[in-house]
Backbone bond lengths (Angstrom), bond angles and torsions (degrees), N, CA, C in turn:
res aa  C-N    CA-C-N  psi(-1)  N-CA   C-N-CA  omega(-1)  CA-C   N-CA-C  phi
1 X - - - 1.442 - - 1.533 107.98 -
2 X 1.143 100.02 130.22 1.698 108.01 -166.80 1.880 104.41 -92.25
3 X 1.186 117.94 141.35 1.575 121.42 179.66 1.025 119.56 -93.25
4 X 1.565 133.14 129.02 1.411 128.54 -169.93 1.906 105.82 -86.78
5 X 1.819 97.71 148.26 1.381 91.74 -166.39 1.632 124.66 -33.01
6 X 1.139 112.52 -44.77 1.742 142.68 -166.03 1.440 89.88 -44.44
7 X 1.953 108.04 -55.10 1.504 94.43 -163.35 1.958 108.79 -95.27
8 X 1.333 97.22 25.53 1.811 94.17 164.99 1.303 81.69 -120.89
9 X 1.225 163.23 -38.35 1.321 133.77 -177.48 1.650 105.75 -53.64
10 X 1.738 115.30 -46.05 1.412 96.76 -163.44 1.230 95.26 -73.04
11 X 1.287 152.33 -14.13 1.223 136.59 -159.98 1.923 102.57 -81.02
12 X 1.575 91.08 -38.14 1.470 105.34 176.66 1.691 122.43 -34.77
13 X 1.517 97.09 -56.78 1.260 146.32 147.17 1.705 121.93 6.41
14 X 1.533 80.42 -86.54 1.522 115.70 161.19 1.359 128.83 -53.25
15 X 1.451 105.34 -55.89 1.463 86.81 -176.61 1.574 118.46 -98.80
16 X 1.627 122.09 3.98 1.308 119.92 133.90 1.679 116.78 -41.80
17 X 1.112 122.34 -62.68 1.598 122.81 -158.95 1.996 86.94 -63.05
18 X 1.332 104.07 -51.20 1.706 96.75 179.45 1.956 110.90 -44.53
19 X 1.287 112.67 -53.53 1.432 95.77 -165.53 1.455 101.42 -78.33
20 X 1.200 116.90 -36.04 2.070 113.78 175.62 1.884 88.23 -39.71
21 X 0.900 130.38 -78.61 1.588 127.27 176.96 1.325 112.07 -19.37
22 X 1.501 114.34 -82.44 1.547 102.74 -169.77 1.652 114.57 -86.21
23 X 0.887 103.58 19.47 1.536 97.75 151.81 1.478 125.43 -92.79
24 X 1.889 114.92 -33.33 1.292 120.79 163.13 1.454 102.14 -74.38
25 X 1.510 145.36 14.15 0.938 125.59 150.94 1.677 137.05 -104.57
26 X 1.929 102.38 -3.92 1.119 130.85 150.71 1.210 113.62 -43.66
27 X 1.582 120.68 -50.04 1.285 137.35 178.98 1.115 126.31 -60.28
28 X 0.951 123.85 -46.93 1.722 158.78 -135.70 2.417 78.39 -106.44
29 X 1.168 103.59 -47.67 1.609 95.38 -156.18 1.824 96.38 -93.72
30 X 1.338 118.70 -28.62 1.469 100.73 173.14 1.664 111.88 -97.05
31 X 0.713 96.79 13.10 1.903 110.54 157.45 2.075 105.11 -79.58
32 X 1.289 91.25 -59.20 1.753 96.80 -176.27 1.785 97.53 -66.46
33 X 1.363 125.44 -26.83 1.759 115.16 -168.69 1.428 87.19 -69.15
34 X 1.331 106.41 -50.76 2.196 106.30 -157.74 1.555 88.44 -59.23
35 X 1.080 140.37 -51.25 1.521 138.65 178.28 1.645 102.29 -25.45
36 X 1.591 100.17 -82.06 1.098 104.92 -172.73 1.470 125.82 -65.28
37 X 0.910 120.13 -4.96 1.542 128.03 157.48 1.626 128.90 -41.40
38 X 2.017 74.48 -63.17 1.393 103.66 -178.89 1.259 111.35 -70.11
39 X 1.260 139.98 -42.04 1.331 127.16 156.53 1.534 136.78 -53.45
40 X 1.592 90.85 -39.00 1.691 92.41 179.41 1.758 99.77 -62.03
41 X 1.548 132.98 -59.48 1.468 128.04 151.62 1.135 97.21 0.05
42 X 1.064 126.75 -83.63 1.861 135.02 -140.61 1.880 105.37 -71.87
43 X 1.292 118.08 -40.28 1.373 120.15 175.64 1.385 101.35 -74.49
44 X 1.583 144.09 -29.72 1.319 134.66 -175.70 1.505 83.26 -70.79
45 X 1.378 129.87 -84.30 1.435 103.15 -168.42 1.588 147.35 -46.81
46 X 1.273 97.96 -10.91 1.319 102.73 -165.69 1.555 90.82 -93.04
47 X 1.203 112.49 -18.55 2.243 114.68 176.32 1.894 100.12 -79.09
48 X 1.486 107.74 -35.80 1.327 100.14 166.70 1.630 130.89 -42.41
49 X 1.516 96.36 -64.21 1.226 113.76 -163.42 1.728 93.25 -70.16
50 X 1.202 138.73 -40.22 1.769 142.08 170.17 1.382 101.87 -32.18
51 X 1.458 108.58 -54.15 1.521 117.87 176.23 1.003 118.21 -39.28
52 X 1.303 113.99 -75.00 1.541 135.62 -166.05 1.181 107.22 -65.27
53 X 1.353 121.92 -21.58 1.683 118.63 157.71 1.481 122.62 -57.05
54 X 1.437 92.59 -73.05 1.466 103.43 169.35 1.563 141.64 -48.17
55 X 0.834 89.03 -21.69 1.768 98.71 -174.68 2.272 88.06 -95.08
56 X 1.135 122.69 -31.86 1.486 93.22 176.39 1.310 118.36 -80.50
57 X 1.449 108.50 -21.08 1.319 131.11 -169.40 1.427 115.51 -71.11
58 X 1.445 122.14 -24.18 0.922 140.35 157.64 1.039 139.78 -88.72
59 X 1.555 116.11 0.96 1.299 129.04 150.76 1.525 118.21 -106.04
60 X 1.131 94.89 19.20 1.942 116.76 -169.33 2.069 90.90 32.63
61 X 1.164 105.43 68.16 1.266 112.29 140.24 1.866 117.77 -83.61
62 X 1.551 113.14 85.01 1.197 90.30 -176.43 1.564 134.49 -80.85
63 X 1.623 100.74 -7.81 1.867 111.03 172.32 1.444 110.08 -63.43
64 X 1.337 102.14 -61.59 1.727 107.43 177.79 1.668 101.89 -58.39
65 X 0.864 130.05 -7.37 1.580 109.15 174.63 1.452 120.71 -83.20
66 X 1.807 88.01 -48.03 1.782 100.40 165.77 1.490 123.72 -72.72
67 X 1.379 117.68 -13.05 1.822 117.21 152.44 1.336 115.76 -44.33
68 X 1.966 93.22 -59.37 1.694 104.87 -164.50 1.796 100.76 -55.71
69 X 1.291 106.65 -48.81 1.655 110.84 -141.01 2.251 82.16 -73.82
70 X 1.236 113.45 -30.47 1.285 116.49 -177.24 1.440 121.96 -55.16
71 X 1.555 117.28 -35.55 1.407 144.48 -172.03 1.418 111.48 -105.43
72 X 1.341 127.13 -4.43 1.787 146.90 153.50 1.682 93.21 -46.49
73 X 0.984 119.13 131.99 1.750 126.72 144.54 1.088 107.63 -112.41
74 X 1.033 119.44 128.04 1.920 115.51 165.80 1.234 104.18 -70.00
75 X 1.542 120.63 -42.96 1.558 133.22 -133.03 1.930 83.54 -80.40
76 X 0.978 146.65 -6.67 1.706 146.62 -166.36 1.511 93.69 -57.50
């Protein structure tokens, strides 16, 4: 059964509007990876700096604690 132009244009149609979609969803998902990147980044440091607390803190180094806790930014 042969298809009249109309219905390969709409098909044409179609699966343009399909890839316009997953291409804005290509977008849409390595937007959310760099996110999570950037956070996973942000929890390795923030387990760093826990460290570097703990380990003086536990030797009641109290200068090196007040260096560490001095050189902390929250605001990063």
């Amino acid at each position: 059964m042969t298809q009249s132009i109309s219905e390969h244009e709409q098909q044409g149609r179609a699966l343009r509007q399909q890839v316009a979609r997953l291409r804005k969803r290509v977008v849409d998902l390595e937007q959310e990876v760099q996110e999570l990147r950037r956070l996973s980044h942000r929890l390795a440091e923030l387990a760093d700096v826990v460290q570097e607390l703990l380990v003086p803190a536990a030797k009641r180094d109290d200068e090196r604690l007040k260096e560490l806790l001095d050189d902390y930014d929250p605001g990063r």
